[in-house]
C-alpha positions, 0 to 999 in steps of 0.5 A: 951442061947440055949433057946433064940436061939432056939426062935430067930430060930423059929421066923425067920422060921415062918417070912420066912414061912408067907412071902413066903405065901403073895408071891406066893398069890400076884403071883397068883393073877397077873397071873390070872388077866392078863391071857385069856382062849384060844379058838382054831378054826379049818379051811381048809385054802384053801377057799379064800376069807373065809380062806386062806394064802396070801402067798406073805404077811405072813404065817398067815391065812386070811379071812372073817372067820377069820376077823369074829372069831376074834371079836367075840373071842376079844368081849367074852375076850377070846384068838383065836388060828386058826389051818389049816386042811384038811376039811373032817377032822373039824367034827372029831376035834370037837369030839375028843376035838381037837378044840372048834369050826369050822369056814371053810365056813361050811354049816350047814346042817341036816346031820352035825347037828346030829353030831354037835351044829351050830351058825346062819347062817351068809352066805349064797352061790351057787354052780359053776360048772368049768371045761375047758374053751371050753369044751362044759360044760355049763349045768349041763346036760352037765355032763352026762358021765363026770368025777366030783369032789368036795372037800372032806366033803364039801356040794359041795362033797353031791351036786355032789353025788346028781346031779350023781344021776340025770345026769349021771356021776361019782363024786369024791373027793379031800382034796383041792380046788387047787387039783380040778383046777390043775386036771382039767387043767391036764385032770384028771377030766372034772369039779368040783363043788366049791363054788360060792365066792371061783370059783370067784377068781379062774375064775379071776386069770385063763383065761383057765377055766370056770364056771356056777352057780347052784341052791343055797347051802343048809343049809347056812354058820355057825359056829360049836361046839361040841354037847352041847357047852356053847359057842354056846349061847355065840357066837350067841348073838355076831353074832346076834350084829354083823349083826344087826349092818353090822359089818359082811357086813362090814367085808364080803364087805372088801374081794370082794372091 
């Protein structure tokens, strides 16, 4: 009797044991099929209309780099994260592992090259100097003496660095575009240098400044990656569809109608 039971015991442990194996493999199996690797994209949301937050709708980050980043994420299978930061701090990002790549109208230029892989250019801008309207700034030989900013980290920041040089004026830096408009309506800064697109909108929303456009930026908007990335491949072959086909026109369009 004890024996029998002992049998009766161990077959029911192994039927336990076997069942409890087919379970967590079918668990694992639905699990990965419906899981995507997520992909985080870092940005300064402050550059309308590339990155921004249309406050009166949601809290969400939108624009034309978004708008972007989303197709090609969704056409590659992968999940979007978008995180908002500072952008003299988006190189860092990708060095320390914080994100996977960087989409903040980013001008892919020698100097970020050494630190950074980029996609191709997908647009191309100028530079606009504001200031004041009426403050008798409308060339940049009008800078002479002034004080001048750009946002911090921006292509704009080593333009400004470069016209200091030649005109004669002192060059400084904020981490936000509305920090640049609000000191030069305090009189804290004579004018800043912005970026042709962005200076549009705040031109049309502020009838108290005014600006002039400057020789084009160097290098061109792109999208960056850590040195090395596989994803940069991948994201290439995407962009390179995406303007062949005007879907990035179509998108770009979408934001100036």
């Amino acid at each position: 009797m004890k024996k029998l039971i002992s049998i009766l015991f161990m077959s029911i442990l192994a039927m336990g044991i076997l069942a409890a194996c087919g379970t967590g493999e079918k668990d694992a199996g639905t699990a990965g099929d419906s899981d995507k690797k997520v992909l985080k994209m870092a940005t300064s949301a402050d550059y309308a209309p590339f990155e921004y937050i249309d406050t009166e709708k949601s809290s969400d980050i939108v624009g034309i780099d978004i708008d972007i980043a989303k197709a090609i994420t969704e056409k590659l299978g992968y999940e979007l994260q978008v995180q908002d930061m500072d952008f003299g701090g988006l190189i860092s990002a990708l060095q320390n592992g914080q994100a996977d790549f960087v989409m903040s109208a980013m001008s892919a230029t020698e100097d970020r090259k050494k630190n950074v892989d980029f996609s191709d250019v997908y647009y191309t801008s100028k530079h606009v100097i504001v200031s004041k309207k009426g403050s008798g700034i409308e060339t940049k030989e009008d800078l002479a003496g002034k004080k001048v900013a750009a946002q911090m980290g921006s292509i704009q920041e080593e333009k400004g660095k470069e016209l200091a040089e030649e005109v004669g004026f002192s060059i400084e830096n904020r981490n936000r575009i509305p920090e640049l408009i609000q000191e030069i309506m305090a009189g804290r800064l004579d004018a800043a240098i912005i970026e042709d697109t962005v200076a549009q909108g705040y031109l049309e929303e502020n009838k108290d400044i005014a600006g002039f456009t400057i020789e084009d930026a160097d290098g061109g908007y792109a999208i960056a990656f850590p040195k090395g990335s596989d994803l940069t491949d991948e994201f290439n072959n995407e962009l390179k569809a995406m303007i062949d086909s005007g879907e990035i026109d179509t998108i770009i369009k979408k934001y100036f109608e």
